[in-house]
N, C-alpha and C positions, 0 to 999 in steps of 0.2 A: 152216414159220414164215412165208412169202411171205404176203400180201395180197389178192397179183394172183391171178383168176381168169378162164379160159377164156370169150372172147367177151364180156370185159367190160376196159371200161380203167378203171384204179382210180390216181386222183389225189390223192395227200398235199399237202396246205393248210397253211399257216404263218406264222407271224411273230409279232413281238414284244407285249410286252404293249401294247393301246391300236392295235395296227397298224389296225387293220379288217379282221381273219382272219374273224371271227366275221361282218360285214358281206357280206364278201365271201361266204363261205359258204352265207347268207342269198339272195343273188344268183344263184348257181349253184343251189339247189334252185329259183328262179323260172324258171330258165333248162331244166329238165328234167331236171339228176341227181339222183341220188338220195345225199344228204348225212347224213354222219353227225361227231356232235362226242366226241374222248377225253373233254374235260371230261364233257360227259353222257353218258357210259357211265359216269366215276368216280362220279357222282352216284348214279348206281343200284347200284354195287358198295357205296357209303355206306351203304346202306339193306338192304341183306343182314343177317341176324343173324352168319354167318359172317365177313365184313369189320369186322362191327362187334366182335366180341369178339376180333380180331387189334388193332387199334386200341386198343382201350382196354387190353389189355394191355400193348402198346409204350407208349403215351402218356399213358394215366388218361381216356381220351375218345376217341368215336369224332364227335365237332363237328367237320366238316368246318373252322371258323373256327380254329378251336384246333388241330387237326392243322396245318393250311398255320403259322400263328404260329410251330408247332414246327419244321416241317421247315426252315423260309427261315430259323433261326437256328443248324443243325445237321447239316452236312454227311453225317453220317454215319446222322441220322436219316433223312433225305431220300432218298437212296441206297438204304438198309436200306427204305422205301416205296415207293421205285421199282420196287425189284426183286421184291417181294409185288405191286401193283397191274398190272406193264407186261404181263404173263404173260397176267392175265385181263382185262384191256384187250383185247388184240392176240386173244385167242379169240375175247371177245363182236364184235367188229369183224370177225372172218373170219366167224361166223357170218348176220350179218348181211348182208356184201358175198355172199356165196352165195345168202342167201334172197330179195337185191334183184332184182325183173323189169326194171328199168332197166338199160341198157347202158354208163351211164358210172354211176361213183358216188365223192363227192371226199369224205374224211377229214380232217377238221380234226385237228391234232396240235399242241398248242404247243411239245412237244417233239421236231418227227419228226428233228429231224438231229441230236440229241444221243442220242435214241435208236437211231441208226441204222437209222428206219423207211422213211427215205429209202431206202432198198434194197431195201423189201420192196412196194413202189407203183412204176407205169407209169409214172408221170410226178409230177414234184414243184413245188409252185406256193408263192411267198412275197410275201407282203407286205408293201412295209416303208414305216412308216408316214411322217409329214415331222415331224421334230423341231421345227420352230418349229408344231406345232399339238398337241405334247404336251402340253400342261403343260393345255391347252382338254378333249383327251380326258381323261385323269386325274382333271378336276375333274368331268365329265358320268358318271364312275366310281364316284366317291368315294373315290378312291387317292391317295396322298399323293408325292411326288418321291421322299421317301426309303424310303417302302412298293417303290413305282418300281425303285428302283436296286437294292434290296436281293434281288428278285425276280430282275431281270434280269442277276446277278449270275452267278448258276449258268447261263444259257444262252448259248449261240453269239454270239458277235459279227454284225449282220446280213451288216458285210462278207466273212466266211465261209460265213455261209447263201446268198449269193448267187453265190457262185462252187459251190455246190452244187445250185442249185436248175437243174430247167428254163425254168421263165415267172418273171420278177418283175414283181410289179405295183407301185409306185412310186404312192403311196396319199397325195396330197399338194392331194388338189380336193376337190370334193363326194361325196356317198355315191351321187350318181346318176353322176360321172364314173368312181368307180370298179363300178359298175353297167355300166356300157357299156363297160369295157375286160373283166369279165366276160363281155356278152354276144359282144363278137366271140369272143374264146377258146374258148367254149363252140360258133359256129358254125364258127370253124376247125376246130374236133376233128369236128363233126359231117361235114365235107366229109372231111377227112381218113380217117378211118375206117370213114366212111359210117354211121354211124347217126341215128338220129332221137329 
């Protein structure tokens, strides 16, 4: 079920919605690893004829829009998806962190500590975004406060992912400041572990 593979250090990515996970992520493949996002792996299980006739049987629709609508109003929908989607998530993900020639490689997860993915990675990285510049992300989204709230409802409080996490990055400047708090991160590992 692990993640982590031999001679490689494999890094779980995180944080809230509007954080700059995705940014940061973004930074870290500039920087040399080799990066992979849950969300687009779920994008391409969408596009299976297999996922999609699982879908529209649970829901009447396999529109990724219309699935999330359902799930963020239906605990038990959501759940009953998690538990179909996390399975072949976590495979295409190990397959992949295998086939990578890169020596580090960091996993975007917007759920890794709710999912308990936090256990199954080297090391665990979160970012939490500054709440007096939500409301600026959201709107550069197109997501609404109460879209917002209703989402972030089912995940972890940051103040718990943080006491879970290893690195937090505190994501409260520019995209080029949290750039450069990626790139040192990314040269400590490389000193640390030695690679390149």
């Amino acid at each position: 079920m692990t993640l982590r593979v031999k001679n490689k250090l494999v890094a779980g990515l995180t944080g809230g919605i509007a954080s700059g996970k995705s940014t940061a992520l973004a930074y870290f493949a500039e920087n040399g690893a080799d990066t992979l996002s849950a969300d687009d792996l779920v994008r391409e299980l969408y596009k299976t004829p297999a996922v999609q006739k699982q879908l529209a049987e649970w829901f009447g629709t396999y529109d990724a829009a219309q699935v999330a609508e359902r799930i963020f109003s239906d605990d038990k929908a959501r759940k009953k998806l998690e538990d179909f989607l996390h399975p072949l998530v976590h495979d295409m993900a190990v397959r992949r962190i295998h086939a990578s020639a890169k020596p580090f490689v960091v996993f975007e997860v917007p759920l890794l500590f709710e999912a308990g993915w936090n256990k199954l990675t080297d090391l665990n990285i979160l970012v939490v975004g500054d709440p007096q510049m939500l409301d600026e992300r959201l709107a550069a989204r197109g997501l609404s406060r109460q879209e917002y709230e209703r989402r972030r409802s089912v995940q972890m409080p940051d103040s718990k992912k943080a006491r879970l996490a290893n690195v937090l990055f505190f994501n409260g400047g520019s995209k080029e400041d949290l750039g450069l708090k990626v790139q040192r991160l990314c040269r400590a590992l490389e000193y640390i572990y030695g690679f390149k």
